[in-house]
N, C-alpha and C positions, 0 to 999 in steps of 0.2 A: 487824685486817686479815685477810682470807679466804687464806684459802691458795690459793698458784696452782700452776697445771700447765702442761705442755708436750707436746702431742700428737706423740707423733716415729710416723712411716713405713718401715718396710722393706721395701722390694718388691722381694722375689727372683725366680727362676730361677719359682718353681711358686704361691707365693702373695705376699699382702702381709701383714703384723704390723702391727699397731696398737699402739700402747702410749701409756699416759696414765705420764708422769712426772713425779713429786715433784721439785722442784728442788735435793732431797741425793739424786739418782740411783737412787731408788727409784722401781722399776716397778709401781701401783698399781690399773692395769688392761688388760687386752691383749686383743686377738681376733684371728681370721685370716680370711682369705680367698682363697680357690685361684682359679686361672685355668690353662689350657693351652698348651703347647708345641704348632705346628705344622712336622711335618718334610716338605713338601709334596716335595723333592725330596734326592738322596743328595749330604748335606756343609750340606743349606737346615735351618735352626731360626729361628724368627719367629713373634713375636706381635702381637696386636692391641694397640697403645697405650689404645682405648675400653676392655679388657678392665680393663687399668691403670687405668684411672681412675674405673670403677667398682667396682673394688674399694677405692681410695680412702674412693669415697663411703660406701659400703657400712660400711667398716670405723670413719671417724669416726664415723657415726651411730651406732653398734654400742656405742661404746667410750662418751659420751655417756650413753645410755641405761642401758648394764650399770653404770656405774657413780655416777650420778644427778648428776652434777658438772655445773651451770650453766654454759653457753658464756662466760659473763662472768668465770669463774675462768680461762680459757685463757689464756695468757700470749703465744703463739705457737703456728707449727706448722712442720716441718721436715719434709723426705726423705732418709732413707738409699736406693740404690737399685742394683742389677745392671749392674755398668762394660762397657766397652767394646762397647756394644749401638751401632746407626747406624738413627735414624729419620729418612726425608727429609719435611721438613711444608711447606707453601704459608704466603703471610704471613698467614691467617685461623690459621695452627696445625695446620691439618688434614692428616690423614695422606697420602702420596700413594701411599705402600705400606707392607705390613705391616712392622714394625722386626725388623731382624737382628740377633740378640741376642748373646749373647756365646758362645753354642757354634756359632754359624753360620762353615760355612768354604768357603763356595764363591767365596771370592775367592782362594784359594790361588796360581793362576794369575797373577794379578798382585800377592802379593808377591811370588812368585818373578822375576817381572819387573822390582819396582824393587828385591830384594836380589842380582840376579844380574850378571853380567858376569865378562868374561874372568880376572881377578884375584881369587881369593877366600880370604874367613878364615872357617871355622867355615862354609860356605854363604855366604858374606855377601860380597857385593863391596866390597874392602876402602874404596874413596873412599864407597859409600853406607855406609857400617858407621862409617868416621870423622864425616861429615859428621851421623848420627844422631845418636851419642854425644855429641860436642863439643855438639851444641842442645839434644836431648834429655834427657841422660843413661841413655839406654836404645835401642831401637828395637821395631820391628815382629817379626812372629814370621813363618815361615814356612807361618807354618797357615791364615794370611789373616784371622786373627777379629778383628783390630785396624780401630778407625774408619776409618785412611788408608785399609789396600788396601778396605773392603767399600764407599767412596767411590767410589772408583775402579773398580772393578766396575757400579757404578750408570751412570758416566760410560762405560763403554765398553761395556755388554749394557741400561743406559735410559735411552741419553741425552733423552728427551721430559722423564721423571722428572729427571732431573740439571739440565734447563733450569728447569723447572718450582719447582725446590727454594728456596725463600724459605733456608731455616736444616737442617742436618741437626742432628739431638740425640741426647741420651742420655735414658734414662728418666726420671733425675731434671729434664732441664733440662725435660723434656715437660709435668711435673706443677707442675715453677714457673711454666711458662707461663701451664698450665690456673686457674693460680690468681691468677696478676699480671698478665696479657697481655703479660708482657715474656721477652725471649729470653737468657737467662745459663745458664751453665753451672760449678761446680767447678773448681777446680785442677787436683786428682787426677781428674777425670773428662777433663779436657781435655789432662791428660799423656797419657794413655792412648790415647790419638788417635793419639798420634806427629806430632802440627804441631806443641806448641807448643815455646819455650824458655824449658825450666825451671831454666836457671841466672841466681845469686843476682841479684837488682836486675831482671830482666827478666819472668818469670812472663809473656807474651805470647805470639801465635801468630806463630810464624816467617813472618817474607817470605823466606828460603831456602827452606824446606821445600813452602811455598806454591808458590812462582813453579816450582822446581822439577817439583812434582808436578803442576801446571795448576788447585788448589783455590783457588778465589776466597774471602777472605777474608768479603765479605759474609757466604758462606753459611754460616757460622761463628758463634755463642750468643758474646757476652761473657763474660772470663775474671773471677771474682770472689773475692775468698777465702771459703774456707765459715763464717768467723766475720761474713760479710760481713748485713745486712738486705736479703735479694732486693725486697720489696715489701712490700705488703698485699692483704689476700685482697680481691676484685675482688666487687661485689655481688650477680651469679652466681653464683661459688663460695663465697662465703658461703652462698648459699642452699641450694646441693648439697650442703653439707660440714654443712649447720647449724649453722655458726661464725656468731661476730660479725662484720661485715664490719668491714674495714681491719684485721683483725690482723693482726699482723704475722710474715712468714713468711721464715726465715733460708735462708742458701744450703743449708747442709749439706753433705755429702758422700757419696761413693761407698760401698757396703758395705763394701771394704776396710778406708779409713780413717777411717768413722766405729766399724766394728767394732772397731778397735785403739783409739780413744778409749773404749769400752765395755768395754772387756775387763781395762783400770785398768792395764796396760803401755804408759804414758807416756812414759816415762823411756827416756834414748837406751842403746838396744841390751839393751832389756829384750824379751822375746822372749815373741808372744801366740799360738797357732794356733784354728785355726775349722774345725770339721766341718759343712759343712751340706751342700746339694746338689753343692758344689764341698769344697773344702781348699782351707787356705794356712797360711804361715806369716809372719810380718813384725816386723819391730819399726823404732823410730821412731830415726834417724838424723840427726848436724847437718849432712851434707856427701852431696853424692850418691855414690852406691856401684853398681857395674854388674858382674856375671859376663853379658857377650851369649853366651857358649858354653853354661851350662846356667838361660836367660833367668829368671836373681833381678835384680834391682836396685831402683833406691828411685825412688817417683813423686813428687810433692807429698804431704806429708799435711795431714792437717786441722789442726792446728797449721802456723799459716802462718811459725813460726820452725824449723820440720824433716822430714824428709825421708821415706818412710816404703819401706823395702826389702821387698821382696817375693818368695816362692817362692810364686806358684800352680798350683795343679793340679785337672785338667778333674771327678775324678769321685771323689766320697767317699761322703757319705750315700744318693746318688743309686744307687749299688751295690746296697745293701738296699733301696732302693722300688724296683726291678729286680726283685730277689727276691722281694718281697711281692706283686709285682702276677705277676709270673708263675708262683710255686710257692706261692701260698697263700691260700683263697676268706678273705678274714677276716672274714666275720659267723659263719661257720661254725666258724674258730679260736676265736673271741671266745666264743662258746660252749660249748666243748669244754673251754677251756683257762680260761676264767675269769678275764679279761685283757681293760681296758680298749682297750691300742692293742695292734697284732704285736710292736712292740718289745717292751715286755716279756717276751712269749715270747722271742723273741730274746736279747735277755739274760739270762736264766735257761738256755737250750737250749746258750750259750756257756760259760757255766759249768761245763756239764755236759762238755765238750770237755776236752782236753790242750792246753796249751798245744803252740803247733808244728803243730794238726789232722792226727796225725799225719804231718808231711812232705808233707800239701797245700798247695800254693801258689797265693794268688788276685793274680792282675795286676788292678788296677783302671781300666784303660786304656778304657774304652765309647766314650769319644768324642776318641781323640786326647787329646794330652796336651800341657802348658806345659812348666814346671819338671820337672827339670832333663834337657828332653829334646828338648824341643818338635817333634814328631812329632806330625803331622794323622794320618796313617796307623795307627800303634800300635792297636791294640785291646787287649781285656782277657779273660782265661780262668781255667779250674783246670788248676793241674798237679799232675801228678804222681798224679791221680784214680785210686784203684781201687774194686774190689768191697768191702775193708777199712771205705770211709768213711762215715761219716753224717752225716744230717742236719746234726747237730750241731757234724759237723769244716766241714763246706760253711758254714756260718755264721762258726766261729771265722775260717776262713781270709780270708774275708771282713774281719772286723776288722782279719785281724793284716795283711794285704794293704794296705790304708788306712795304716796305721799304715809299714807296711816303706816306703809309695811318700812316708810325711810322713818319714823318717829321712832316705830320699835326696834330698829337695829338704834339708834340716833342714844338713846336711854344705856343703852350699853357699853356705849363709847366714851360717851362723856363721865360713866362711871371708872375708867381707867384713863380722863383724862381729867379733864375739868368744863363745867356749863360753860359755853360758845354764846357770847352773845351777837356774833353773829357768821352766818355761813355763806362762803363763795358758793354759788353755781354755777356749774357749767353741763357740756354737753348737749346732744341737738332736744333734748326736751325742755333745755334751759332759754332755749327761742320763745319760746310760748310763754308770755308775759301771765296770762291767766292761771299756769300752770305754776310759775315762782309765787304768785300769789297764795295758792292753795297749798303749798308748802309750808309758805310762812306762817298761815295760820296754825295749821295742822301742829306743826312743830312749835308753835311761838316761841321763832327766833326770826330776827330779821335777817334778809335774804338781800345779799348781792349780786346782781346778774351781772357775770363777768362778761365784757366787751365780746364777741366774737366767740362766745361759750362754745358752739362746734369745732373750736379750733385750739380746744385747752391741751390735746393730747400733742397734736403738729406743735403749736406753741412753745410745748415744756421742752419736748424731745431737742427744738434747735436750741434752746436756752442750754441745755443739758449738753448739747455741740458747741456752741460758743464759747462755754466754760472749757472744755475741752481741747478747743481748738487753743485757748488763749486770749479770746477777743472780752468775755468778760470775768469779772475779777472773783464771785464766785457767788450763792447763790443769792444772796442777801440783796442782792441789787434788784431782784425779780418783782419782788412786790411793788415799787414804786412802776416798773416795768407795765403791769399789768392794767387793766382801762377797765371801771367799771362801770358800765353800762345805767344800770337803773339798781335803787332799792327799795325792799316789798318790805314794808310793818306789818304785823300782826293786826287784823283786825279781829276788836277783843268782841264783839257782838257775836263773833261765830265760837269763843270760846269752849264756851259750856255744849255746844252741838258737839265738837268737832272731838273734845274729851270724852262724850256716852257713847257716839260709833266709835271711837277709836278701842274703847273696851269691851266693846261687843265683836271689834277687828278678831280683838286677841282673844275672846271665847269660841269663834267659829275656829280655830286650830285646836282651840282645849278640848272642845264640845268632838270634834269629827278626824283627830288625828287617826284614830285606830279604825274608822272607815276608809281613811286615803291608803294607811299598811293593807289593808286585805284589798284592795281595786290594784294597787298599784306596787304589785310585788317588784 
């Protein structure tokens, strides 16, 4: 019998991954593909869905090709994808405006509307804060980036658009679409919305929350589990994708929770973190868990028998391609320096650093922040900057900046779970050996750099298909599945450093929150 594959999907913030997956969790071919952010106005981020989808295409043929593997060996195909994005489409599927993605916050205005009133906890009026909880086990955030308020902004700045709207989706329901003609969506993509109720026996979209907020249920994707069989690829998309038609194509899941099936922290209150263009940190829970004060809590995961808790935050890797696109021509590095990507200049240049960059501190705040703060407003800077610093400190700070802002969500987590002695990483800043380092210190906890850490989202998402399919028995198997690469110890000499900035981290938000509300209405 031929050996079979599983094409898995992740389509992030800036590109998509392709990955051809072995069904022992081995990643056997990958490619990428970029696409653009549009910030057409101040708080607006939105992209073309078409963009999405031909990178799709792009990247199946790609993967296909590079790797000579016959469509007939395909076993299936999946999507990981970028949560809490709000695309409104017509019943052909078609866009009616560009999708508001998950750094978009110009509905800010009306969370504040449905979290506000006379009586309040933390910001939050206390009957909408309970009524949240009790359905949810979470709620909305203040910053408006959640599906309900950017809804609702649609309903009250278009409504033509709101009339108009057959289904509003997330990226991944867009791309099950473009592939079955049918309209489903994720658990965990559909907790994040804030309608549905995700306590135990129920998994359905709230008629409270609905009737409520004035959202018609119609216009709402089918809730399905991500082990669930969405359809088969439709004879058009077979032809775009160069699949077999009718293969068979599973629900999957969100980045989040298909990342934490990838990352081989399965296991309840085993704790995974991810550097890409965003951070987080989560591990997987039997019962739901909520902090609304510094907004961690646990959504559906992709194991439809547990819960998956969450600290995310707005701005990680996305830091450094800040950096690189504005302090550094790179064909001109690349030649100088003799270096395939800037990264690795970058990690070599940080090495070359103190730990501590001397006493510089980077806030990693660009665009507003989640965990454990959730401030639209907050921006990000260097402090403490003198004539003293170089290049090199402005780099390290950078890292250890990321790292100080994953400690402070990291305290929070583990206060509704329990101390992690030790954490998977993944994601593409989990390449960077010097950077798992500066983590472990920061955090003291020991770091395990997961095998192929760029590849934790493609990873989970075919394990998440396999399961699905039949081929494995269900998730429990994944951790032995997974390959880990190297592990970082705390080195305890930077101790006492790494604890006096890390408390000065969290006084430059105490000290300057109510300057970033007046700059940054």
């Amino acid at each position: 019998m031929k050996e079979k594959f599983i094409i898995a999907h992740d389509l992030g913030t800036t590109n998509n991954k392709a990955a051809l997956v072995r069904l022992d969790a081995e990643v056997v071919g990958r490619t990428i593909s970029g696409y653009e952010v549009s910030y057409p106005h101040p708080g607006y981020a939105e992209q073309s869905p078409e963009d999405w989808w031909n990178a799709i295409i792009k990247t199946t043929r790609e993967l296909l090709e590079t790797t000579n593997i016959p469509p007939a060996q395909i076993a299936g195909i999946v999507f990981s994808a970028q949560m809490a994005c709000t695309l409104p489409v017509d019943s052909d599927g078609e866009a009616l405006a560009p999708a508001m993605i998950w750094l978009d916050a110009r509905a800010s205005s009306q969370a504040e509307d449905m979290l506000g009133g006379p009586i309040k906890v933390e910001g939050y009026n206390v009957f909408s804060l309970i009524r949240f909880l009790r359905i949810t086990g979470g709620g909305p955030g203040h910053a408006g980036k959640d599906p309900i308020s950017k809804i609702l902004w649609i309903k009250e700045n278009e409504p033509r658009i709101y009339e108009k709207t057959h289904k509003f989706l997330g990226p991944q329901d867009y791309l099950i679409y473009r592939c079955t003609g049918d309209f489903m969506t994720s658990r965990d993509n559909a907790n994040v919305s804030w309608l549905m109720d995700t306590r135990p026996g129920k998994f359905c979209w709230s008629d409270a929350l609905l009737k409520r907020y004035g959202i018609e249920e119609r216009k709402l994707p089918k809730i399905m589990k991500s082990t669930d069989v969405a359809g088969k690829l439709t004879s058009r998309a077979s032809y775009e994708l160069g699949l077999c038609e009718g293969l068979p194509l599973v629900v999957g899941a969100g980045d989040m929770a298909s990342a934490a099936i990838g990352s081989g922290a399965v296991k309840e209150n085993h704790i995974h973190a991810c550097i890409g263009t965003s951070d987080w940190l989560a591990c997987h829970v039997s019962k739901r868990k909520k902090d609304i004060r510094h907004y961690v809590g646990a959504i559906c995961g992709a194991d439809p028998e547990m819960y998956l808790c969450v600290a995310e935050q707005e701005s990680a890797g996305v830091c450094l391609d800040w950096i690189k696109n504005q302090m550094y021509h790179r064909e001109e590095v690349r030649e100088e320096e003799k270096v395939e990507e800037l990264y690795q200049l970058f990690d070599r240049m940080v090495k070359d650093a103190n730990p501590g960059a001397s006493n510089l501190i980077f806030t990693p705040w660009l665009y507003g922040e989640r965990a454990p703060i959730d401030d639209h407003s907050v921006r990000g800077g260097f402090h403490n900057l003198g004539l003293n610093h170089s290049r090199e400190d402005l780099l390290r700070a950078v890292f250890e900046g990321v790292a100080f802002n994953m400690r402070w969500a990291l305290i929070h987590l583990e206060k509704l779970t329990q101390r992690a002695e030790f954490i998977n990483i993944i994601g593409g800043g989990a390449k960077s050996d010097i950077w798992c380092q500066i983590i472990s210190d920061v955090l003291d906890r020991r770091i395990n750099q997961v095998h192929q850490p760029q590849e934790a989202g493609c990873r989970g998402a075919a394990m998440i298909a396999a399961i699905g399919l039949g081929y494995l028995d269900d998730f429990s198997k994944v951790e032995e599945m997974v390959k880990i690469k190297n592990t970082f110890i705390p080195n305890e000499k930077n101790r006492r450093l790494y604890d006096d900035l890390f408390d000065e981290f969290r006084n430059i938000y105490t000290k300057n929150k109510d300057i970033y509300a007046r700059l940054n209405v």
